[in-house]
RODO-2510 file (C-alpha; in nm, 4 decimals, decimal comma):
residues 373
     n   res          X          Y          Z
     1     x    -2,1740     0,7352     2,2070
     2     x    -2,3189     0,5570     1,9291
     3     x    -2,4088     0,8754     1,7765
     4     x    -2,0619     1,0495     1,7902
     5     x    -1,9456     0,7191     1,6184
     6     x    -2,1291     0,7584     1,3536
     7     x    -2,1083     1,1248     1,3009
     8     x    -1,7511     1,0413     1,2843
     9     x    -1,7539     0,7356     1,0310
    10     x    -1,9513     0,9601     0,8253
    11     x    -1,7432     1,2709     0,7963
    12     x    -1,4611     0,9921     0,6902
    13     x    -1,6485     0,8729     0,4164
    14     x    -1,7012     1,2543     0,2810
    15     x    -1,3527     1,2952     0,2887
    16     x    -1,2740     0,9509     0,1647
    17     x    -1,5229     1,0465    -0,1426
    18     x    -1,3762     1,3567    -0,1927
    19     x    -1,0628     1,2565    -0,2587
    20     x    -1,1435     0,9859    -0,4347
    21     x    -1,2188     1,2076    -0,7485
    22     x    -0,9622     1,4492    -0,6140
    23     x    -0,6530     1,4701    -0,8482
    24     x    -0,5182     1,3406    -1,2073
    25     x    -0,3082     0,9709    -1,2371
    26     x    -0,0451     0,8544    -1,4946
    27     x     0,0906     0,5899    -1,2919
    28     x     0,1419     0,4466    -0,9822
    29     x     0,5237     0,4328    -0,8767
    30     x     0,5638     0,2352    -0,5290
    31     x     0,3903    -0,0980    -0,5245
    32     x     0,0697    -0,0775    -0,3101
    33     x    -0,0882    -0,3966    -0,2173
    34     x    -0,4894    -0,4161    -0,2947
    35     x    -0,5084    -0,5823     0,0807
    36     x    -0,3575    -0,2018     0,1929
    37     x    -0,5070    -0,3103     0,5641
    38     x    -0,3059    -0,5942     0,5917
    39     x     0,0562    -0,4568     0,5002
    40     x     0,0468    -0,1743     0,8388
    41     x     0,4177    -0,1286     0,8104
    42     x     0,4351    -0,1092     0,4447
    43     x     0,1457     0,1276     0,4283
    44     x     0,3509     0,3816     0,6940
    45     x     0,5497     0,3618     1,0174
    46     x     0,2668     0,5385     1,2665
    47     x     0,0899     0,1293     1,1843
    48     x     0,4119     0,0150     1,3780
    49     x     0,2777    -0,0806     1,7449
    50     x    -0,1070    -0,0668     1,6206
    51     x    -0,2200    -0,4143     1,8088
    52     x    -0,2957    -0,6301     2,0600
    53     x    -0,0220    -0,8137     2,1667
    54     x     0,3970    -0,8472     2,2192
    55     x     0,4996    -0,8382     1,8403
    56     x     0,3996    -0,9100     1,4946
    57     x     0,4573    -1,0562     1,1659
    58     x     0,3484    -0,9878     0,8254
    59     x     0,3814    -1,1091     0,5099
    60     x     0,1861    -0,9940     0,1553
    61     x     0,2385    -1,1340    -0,1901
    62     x     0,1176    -0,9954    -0,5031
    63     x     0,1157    -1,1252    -0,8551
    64     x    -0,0688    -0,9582    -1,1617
    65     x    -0,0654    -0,9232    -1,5444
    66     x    -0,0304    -1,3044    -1,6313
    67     x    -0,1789    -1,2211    -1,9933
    68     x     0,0835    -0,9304    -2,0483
    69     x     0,3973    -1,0616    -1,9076
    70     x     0,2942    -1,4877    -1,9313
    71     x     0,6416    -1,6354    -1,8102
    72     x     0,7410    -1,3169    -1,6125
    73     x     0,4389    -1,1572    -1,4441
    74     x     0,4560    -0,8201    -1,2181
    75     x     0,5127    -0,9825    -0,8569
    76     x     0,5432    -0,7780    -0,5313
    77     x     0,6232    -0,9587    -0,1811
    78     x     0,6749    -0,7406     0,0997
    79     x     0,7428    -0,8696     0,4714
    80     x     0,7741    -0,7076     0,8198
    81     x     0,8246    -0,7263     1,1894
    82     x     0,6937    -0,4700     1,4304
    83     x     0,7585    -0,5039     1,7999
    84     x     0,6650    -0,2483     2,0763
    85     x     0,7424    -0,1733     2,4720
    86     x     0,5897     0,0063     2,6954
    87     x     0,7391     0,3670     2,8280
    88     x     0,5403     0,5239     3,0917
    89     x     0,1579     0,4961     3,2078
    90     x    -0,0168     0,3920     2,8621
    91     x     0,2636     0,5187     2,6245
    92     x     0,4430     0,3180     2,4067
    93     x     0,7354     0,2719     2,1751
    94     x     0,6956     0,0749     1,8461
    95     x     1,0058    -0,0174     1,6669
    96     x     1,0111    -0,2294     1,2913
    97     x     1,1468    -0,3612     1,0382
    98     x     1,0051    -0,4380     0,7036
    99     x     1,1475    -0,5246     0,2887
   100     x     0,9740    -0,5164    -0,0431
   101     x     1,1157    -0,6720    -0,3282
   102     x     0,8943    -0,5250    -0,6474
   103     x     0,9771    -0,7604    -0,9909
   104     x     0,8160    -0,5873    -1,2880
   105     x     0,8616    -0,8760    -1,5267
   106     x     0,8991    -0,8953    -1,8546
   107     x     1,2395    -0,9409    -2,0994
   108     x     1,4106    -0,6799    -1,8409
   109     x     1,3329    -0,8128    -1,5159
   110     x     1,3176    -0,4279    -1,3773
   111     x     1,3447    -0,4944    -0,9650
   112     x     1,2661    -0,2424    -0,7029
   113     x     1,3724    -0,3485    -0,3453
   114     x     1,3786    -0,1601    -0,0736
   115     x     1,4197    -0,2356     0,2934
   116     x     1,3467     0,0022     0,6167
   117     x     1,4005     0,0144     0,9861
   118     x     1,1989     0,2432     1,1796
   119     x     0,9968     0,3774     1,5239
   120     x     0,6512     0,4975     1,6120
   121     x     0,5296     0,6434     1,9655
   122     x     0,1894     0,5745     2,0813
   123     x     0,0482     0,8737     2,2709
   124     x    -0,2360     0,7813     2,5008
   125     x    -0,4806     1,1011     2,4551
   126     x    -0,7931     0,9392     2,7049
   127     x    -0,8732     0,6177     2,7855
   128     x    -0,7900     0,3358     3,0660
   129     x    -1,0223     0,0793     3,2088
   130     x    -1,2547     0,2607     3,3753
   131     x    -1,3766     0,4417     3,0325
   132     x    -1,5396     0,3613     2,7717
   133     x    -1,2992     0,4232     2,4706
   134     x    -0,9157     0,4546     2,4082
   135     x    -0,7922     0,7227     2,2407
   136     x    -0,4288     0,7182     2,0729
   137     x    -0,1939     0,9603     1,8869
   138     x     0,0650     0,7545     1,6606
   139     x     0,3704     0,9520     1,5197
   140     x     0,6326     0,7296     1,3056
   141     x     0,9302     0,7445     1,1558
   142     x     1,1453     0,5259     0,8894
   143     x     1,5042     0,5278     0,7239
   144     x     1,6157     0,2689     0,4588
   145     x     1,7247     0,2218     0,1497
   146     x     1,6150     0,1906    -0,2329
   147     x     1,7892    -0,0247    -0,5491
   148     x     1,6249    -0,0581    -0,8482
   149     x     1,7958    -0,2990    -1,0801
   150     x     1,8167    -0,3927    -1,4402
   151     x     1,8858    -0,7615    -1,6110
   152     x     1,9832    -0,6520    -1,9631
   153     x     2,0686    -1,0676    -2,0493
   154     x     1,6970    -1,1072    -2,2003
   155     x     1,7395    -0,7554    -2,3735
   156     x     1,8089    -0,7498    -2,7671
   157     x     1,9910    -0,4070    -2,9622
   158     x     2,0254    -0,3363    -3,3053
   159     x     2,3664    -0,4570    -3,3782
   160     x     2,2518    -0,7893    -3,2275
   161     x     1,9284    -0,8286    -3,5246
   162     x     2,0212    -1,0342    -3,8483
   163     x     1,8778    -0,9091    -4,1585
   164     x     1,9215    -1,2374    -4,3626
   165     x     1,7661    -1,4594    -4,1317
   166     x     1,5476    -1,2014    -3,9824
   167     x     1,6062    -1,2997    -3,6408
   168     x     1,8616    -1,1508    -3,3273
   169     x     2,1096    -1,3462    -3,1590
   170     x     2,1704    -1,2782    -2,7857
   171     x     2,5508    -1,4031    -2,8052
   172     x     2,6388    -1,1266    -3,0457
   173     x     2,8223    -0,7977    -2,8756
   174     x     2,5524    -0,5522    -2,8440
   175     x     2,7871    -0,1994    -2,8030
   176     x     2,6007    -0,0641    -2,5706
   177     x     2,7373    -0,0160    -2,1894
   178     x     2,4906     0,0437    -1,9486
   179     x     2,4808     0,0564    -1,5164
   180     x     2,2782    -0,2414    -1,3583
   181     x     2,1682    -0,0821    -1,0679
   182     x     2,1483     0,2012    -0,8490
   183     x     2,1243     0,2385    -0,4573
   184     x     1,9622     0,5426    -0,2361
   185     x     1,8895     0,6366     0,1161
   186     x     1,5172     0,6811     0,1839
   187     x     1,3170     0,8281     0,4430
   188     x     0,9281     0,8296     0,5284
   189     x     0,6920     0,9897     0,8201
   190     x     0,3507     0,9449     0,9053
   191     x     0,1025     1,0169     1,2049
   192     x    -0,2302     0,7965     1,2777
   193     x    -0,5336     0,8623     1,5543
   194     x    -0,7674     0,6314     1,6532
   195     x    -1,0630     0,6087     1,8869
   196     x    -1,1604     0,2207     2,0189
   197     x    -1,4962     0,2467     2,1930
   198     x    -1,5273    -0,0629     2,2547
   199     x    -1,3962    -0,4431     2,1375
   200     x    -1,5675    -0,4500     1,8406
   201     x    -1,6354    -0,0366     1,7590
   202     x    -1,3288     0,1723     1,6594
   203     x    -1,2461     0,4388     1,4281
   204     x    -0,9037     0,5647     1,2828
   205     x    -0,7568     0,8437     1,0116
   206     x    -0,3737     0,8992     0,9146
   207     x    -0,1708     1,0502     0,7015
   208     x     0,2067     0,9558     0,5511
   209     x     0,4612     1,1417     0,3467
   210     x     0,7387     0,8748     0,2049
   211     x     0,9871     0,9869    -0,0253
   212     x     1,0546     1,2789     0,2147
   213     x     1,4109     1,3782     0,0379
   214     x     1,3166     1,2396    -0,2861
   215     x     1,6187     1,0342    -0,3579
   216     x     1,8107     1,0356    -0,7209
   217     x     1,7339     0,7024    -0,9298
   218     x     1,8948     0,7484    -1,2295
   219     x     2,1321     0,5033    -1,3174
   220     x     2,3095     0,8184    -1,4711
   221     x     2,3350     1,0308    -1,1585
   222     x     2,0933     1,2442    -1,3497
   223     x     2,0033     1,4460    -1,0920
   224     x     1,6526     1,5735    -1,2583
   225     x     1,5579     1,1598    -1,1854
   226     x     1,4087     1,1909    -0,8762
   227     x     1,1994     0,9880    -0,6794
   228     x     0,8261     1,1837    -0,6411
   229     x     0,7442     1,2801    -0,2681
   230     x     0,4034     0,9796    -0,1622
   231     x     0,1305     1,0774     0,0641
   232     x    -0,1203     0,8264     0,1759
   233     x    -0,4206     0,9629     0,3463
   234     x    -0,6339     0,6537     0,4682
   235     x    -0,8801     0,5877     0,7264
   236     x    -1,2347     0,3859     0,8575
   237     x    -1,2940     0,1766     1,1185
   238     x    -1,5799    -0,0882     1,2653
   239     x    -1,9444    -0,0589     1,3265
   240     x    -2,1330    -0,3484     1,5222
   241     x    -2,4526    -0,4822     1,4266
   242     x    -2,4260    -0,7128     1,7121
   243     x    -2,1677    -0,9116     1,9585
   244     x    -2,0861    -1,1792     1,6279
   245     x    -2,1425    -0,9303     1,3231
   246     x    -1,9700    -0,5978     1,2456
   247     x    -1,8594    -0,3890     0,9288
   248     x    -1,5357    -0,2639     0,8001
   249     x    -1,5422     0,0184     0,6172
   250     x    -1,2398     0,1724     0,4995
   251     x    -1,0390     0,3851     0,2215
   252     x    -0,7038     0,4722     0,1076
   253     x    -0,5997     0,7621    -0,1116
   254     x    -0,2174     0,7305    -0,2607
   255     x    -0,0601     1,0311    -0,4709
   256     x     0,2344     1,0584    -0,6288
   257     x     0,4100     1,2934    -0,8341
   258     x     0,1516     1,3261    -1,1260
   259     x    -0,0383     1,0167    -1,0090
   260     x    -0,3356     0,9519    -0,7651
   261     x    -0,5259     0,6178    -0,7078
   262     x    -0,7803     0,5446    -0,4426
   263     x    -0,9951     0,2290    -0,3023
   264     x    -1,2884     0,2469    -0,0785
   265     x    -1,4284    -0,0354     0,0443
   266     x    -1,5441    -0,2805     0,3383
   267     x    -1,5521    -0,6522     0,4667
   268     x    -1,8231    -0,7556     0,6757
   269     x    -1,6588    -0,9734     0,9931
   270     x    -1,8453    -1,2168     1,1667
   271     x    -1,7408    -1,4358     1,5087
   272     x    -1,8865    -1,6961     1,6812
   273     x    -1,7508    -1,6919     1,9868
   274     x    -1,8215    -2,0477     2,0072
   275     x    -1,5554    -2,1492     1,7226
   276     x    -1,2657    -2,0519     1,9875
   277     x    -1,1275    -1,7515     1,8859
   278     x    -1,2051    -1,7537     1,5460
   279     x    -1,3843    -1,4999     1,3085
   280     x    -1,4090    -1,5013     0,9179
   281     x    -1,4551    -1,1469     0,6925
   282     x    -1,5665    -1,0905     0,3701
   283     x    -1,5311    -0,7708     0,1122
   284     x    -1,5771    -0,5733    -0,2227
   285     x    -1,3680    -0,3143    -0,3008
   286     x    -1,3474    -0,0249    -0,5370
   287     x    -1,0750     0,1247    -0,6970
   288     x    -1,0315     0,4035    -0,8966
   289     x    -0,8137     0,6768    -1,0878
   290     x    -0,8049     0,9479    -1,2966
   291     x    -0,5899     1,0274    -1,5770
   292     x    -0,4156     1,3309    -1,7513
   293     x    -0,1876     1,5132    -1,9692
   294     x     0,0101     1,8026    -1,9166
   295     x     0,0014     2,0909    -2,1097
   296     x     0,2641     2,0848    -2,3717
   297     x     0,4630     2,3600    -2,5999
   298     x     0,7090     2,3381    -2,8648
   299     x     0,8423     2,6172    -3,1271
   300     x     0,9575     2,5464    -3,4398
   301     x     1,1150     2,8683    -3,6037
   302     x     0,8650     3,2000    -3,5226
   303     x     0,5613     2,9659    -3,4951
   304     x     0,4837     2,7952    -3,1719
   305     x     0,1793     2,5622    -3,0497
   306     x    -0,0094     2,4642    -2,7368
   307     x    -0,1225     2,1296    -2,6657
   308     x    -0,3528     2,1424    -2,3842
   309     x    -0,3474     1,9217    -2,1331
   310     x    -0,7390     1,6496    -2,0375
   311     x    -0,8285     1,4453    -1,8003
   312     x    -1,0375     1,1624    -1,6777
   313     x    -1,1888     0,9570    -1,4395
   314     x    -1,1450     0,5726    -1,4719
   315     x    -1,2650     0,2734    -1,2962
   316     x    -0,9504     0,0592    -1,2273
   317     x    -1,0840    -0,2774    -1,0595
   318     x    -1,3031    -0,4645    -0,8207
   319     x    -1,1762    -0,6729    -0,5652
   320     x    -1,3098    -0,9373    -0,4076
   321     x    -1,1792    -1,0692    -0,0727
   322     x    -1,2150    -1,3108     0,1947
   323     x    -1,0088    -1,3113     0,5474
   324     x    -0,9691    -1,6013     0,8141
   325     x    -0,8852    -1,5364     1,1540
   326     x    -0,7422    -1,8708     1,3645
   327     x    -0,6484    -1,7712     1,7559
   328     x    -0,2708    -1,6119     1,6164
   329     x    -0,3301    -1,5729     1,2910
   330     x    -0,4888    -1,4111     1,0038
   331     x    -0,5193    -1,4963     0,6456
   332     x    -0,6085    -1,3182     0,3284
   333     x    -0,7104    -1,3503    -0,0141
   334     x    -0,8132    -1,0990    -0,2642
   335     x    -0,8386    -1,0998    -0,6686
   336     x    -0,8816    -0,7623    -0,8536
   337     x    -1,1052    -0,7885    -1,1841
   338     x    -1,0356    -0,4707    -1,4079
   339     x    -1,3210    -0,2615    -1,5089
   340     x    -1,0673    -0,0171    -1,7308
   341     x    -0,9151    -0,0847    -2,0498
   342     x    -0,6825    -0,3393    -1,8930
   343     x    -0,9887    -0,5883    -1,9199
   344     x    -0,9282    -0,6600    -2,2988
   345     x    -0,5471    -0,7457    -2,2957
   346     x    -0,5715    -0,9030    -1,9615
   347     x    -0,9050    -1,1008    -2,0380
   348     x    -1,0368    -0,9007    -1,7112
   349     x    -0,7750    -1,1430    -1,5068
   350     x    -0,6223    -0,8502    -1,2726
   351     x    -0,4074    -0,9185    -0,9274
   352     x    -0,3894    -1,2051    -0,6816
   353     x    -0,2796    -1,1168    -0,3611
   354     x    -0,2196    -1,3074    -0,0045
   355     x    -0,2119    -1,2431     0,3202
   356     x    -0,0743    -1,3241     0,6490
   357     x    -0,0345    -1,1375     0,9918
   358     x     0,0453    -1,3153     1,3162
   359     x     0,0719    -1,2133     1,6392
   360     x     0,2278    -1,2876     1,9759
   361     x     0,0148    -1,2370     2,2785
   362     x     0,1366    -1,0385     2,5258
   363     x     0,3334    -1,2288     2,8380
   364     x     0,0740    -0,9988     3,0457
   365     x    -0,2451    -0,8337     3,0682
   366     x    -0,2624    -0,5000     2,8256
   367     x    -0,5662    -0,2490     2,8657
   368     x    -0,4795    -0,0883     2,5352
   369     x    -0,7162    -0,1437     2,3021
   370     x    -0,6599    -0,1072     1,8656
   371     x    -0,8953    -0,0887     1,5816
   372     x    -0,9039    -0,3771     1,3362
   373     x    -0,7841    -0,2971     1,0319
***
């Protein structure tokens, strides 16, 4: 059994490193939260349902760029609830609800909130008390909707700049008439498997596709200004060294439209079982992305010229992180320090992000068993 696990952590970690160098990256669109482990419902719907107990709660918060943007930094929170019943035998039905309100910063105050309800149905392939692992087949679903927003008071136009005093004034008519915001329908999809073997040995893999009818966001009704299609492929699980000490390894891979980032990491958990209930992890992570540019043409009368399109592999950050599990509850805290360009104009200072998951018990005794993410 031991064996098969590890066969099976290792052909993860192939495909984890072969994506990892996989495709090109501009930029990343959709906020995605360093801690991508603890946001389950953010990450995709098949996550809703994926524990031990009656329901859940989840918060994340995310701040970065304090050098860049110093009174108005990029700050993501994102919070959801996940609930799930049981159908027939070991089956179950997941449903959630989760919001993410994404502030860019800066003289514009660009927002991006969203907010989703959604289901997921937990297939019971093997498993039950007399065996030795717990197999599961997740399929999710999610509809919602999208605004992104605009605050064009800390904006300044040319017929608002004084040439005598060399300065702009913010009370002077700009002449220029722009929308504020702009609302879509959303939908996302996503399937996970996972294998517990026992309490503290589990592995999992899953894929998502959000973005599914890649809603307009133009605040023009352009209808070339489309939202890219997201997949997430993502997956690990938990070796034991002992009863107190296991490890966490895990990845994510996130693509979208021209853009690809991935992290690959693990925390090391340890639990003494005399502390009641309690258990305290610690982790270095690694993220990554490429970058290109597109070919390019342009004519200009009978003559025309090619630019080709490069690309390259950077280091983005490392993160550093550090989780505390009380009885309920479970706390995180992570800080990226860039290894790319970003170091210089950020002085290395990169992302701080928290945690917090709780969940209910169950009113009775549940045999299914989940991985710890």
């Amino acid at each position: 059994m031991i064996k098969k696990f590890l066969r099976s952590l290792y052909f993860l970690l192939l495909i984890a490193c072969s994506l990892f160098f996989a495709a090109p990256l501009t930029a990343q669109v959709d906020p995605v939260f360093s801690q991508f482990y603890a946001s389950p419902v953010h990450l995709k719907p098949a996550l809703m349902g994926v524990y031990q107990g009656s329901w859940r709660f989840n918060a994340n918060y995310r701040q970065q760029w304090t050098d860049i943007f110093s009174t108005l930094p990029v700050r993501t929170i994102e919070a959801s609830f996940d609930t799930r019943i049981k159908i027939v035998d070991d089956d179950y039905l997941a449903l959630g609800i989760n919001a993410v309100d994404d502030e860019i910063g800066g003289d514009s105050k660009f927002k991006n909130t969203k907010g989703n309800v959604g289901f997921s149905y937990l297939k019971q392939l093997n498993g039950s008390k007399y065996k030795s692992s717990d197999q599961y087949l997740v399929a999710g679903a999610q509809v919602g909707f999208g605004q992104e927003s605009v605050d064009y008071s800390g904006l300044w136009f040319d017929r608002q700049y004084d040439p005598i005093n060399v300065m702009y004034h913010l009370d002077w008519a700009s002449g220029v008439t722009m929308p504020h915001s702009n609302t879509y329908v959303d939908f996302n999809a996503g399937l996970l498997w996972y294998n517990s073997f026992e309490e503290n040995k589990s592995i999992y893999f899953g894929a998502a596709m959000s973005h599914i009818n890649t809603p307009k966001i133009s605040f023009y009704n352009d209808a070339s200004a489309a939202l890219y299609r997201r997949w997430t492929v993502h997956g690990g699980g938990e070796l034991p060294f002992n009863k107190d000490l296991s490890l966490l390894p895990a990845f994510i891979v996130t693509s979208q439209g021209p853009s690809l980032t991935s992290e690959l990491g693990a925390n090391i958990r340890y639990s003494n079982h005399d502390w009641n209930e309690a258990a305290v992890r610690v982790g270095a992570w690694y993220r990554i992305s490429s970058s290109s540019t597109p070919k390019t043409t342009s004519g200009r009368d009978s003559t025309t010229i090619a630019s080709g399109g490069g690309s390259s592999v950077l280091g983005d950050a490392l993160i550093f992180a550090g989780i505390l599990e009380v009885d309920r509850w479970q706390i995180g805290i992570s800080y990226d320090v860039h290894v790319s360009n970003l170091a210089k104009p950020t002085n290395s200072r990169g992302g701080f992000e928290i945690s917090l998951i709780y969940v209910q018990p169950a009113r009775q005794t549940v045999n299914t068993s989940c991985p710890k993410f």
